[in-house]
C-alpha positions, 0 to 999 in steps of 0.5 A: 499521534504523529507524522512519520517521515515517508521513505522515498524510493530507491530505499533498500528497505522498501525492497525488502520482504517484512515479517509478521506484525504482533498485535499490541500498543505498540503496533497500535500507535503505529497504525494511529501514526500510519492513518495520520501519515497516509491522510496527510500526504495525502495518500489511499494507502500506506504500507509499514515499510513506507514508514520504516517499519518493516511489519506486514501492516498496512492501512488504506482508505480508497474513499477518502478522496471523494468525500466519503471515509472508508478506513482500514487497518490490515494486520498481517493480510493475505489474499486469499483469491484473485479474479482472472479479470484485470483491470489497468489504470493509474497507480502514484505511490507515496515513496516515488512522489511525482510519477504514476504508472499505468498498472495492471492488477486482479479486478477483484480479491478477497482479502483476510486480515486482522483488524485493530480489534484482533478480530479476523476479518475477510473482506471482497474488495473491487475497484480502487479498494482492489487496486489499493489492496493490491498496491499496499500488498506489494509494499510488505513483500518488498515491492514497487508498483515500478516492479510490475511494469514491462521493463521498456516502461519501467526504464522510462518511469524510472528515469523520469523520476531520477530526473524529478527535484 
């Protein structure tokens, strides 16, 4: 397992729709690559384009922070149902380090997948899971949190974090 090195934003691949990961060793070390990655940034989730690897894989641990480990690897996830409800709270993204948004996403989802296993899992998330779900997502079809901003707001973030070192 190794470190691999976090695009940072404005990277064009991070804007960037990712194809189809294919289960195999290589994808394997990958997600080995990505947890290590995402725990030691440290960080809830983290999306193949983040790394530069432009495959619909993402991993993610909404736990972690508070003492307890919840990690999953989703290969190729889709969401299958959003709720209505909504809920709006704070969003930092590892490629835009320094800067959080008050983001508005689906309260709830159901999220289908493949795990390491090759095994299709569906799962309901809510809460930080939802949100991180949701965030990671948005990573392989290529965007940013910055993306579901108003653009007053958008404007505003966006030059902070050019201002940023």
């Amino acid at each position: 397992m190794s470190l691999r090195p976090i695009l940072r934003w404005p990277d064009p691949r991070l804007s960037q729709p990712c194809g189809p990961a294919v289960p195999g060793p290589e994808l394997d070390a990958l997600i080995r690559d990505m947890f290590e990655t995402m725990y030691d940034a440290p960080g809830r989730g983290l999306a193949g384009p983040q790394v530069g690897a432009m495959l619909r894989v993402f991993v993610m641990d909404a736990g972690w922070k508070d003492g307890e480990m919840t990690p999953r690897a989703c290969i190729n996830p889709r969401i299958l149902w959003m709720s209505e409800e909504t809920a709006v709270g704070p969003e930092g993204c590892l490629s835009i380090p320094g800067v959080t948004a008050q983001v508005r996403r689906a309260a709830r989802l159901r999220l289908g997948y493949t795990d390491l296993d090759g095994a299709a899992q569906e799962v309901d998330l809510h809460g930080a899971e939802a949100i991180v779900a949701q965030h990671e997502y948005d990573h392989l079809d290529g965007l940013v949190h910055f993306d579901r901003l108003e653009p007053e707001t958008r404007a505003a973030l966006m030059a902070d974090y050019g201002a940023l070192p």
